[in-house]
C-alpha positions in Angstrom: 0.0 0.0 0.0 1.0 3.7 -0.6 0.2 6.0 2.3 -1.0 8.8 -0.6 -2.6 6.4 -2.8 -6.0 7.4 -1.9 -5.2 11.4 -2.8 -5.1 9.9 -6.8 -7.4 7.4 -6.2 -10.2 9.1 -8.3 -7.9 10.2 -11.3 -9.2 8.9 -14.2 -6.2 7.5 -16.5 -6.4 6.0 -20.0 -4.8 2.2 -20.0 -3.8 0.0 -22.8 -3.5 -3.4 -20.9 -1.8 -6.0 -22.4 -5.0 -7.7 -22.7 -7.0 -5.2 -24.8 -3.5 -4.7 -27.0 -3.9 -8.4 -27.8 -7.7 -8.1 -28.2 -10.1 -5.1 -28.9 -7.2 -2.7 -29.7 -9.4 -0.2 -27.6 -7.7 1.5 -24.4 -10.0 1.5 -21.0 -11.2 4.7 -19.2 -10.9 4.2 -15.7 -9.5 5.3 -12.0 -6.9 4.5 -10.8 -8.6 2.9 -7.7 -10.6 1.0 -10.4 -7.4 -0.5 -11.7 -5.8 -1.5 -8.7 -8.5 -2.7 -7.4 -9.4 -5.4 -10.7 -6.1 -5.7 -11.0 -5.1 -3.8 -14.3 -2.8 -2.0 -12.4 -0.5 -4.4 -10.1 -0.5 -2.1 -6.9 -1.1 1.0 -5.5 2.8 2.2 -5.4 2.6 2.1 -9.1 -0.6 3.4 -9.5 0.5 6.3 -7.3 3.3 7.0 -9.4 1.5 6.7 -13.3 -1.2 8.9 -11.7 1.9 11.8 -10.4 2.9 11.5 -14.3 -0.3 11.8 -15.7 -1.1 15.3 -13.7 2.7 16.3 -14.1 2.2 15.8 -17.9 -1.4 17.8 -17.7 0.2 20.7 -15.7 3.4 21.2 -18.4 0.6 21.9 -21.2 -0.2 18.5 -22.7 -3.8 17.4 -23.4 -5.1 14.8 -21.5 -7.4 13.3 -23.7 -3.7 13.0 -26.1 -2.4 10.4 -22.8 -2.7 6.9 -22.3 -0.2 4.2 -20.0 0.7 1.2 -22.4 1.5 -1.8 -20.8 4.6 -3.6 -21.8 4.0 -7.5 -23.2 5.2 -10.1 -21.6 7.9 -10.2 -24.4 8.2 -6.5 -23.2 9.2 -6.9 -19.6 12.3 -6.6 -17.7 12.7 -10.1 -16.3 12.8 -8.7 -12.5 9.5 -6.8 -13.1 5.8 -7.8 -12.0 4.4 -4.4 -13.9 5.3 -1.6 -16.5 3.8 1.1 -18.2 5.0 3.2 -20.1 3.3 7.4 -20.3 2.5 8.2 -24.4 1.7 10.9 -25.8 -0.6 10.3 -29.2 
């Protein structure tokens, strides 16, 4: 657990899961609580932490509705690593 997590907890974050990148092709709309919660997101230090980007990328000037988190594959992942995401601009 994060002692901040529940000050992001209602951010609402585009994710492209690994799942819907092999699938739909369609990003989910969700919070942040949402996804740690179903498990999208593996915990709420991470969470924390894509959330800080997210608003840190809003405040600089770029459009939020232009962001979305990617997952990295499994072909993707460092080998020590139980989660990634990378922030993208598009």
């Amino acid at each position: 657990q994060h002692p901040k997590f529940s000050t992001i907890a209602n951010k609402t974050m585009t994710l492209f899961d690994q799942t819907t990148q092999l699938g739909t092709g369609r990003p989910l709309v969700m919070t942040m609580g949402e996804a740690v919660q179903n498990g999208t997101v593996n915990n709420e230090t991470l969470g924390y932490f894509m959330a800080r980007t997210q608003l840190f990328m809003e405040k600089i000037g770029i459009n939020p509705k232009r962001l979305r988190f990617r997952q990295h594959l499994q072909t993707e992942m460092a080998h020590y690593a139980a989660d990634c995401w990378d922030c993208e601009i598009h």
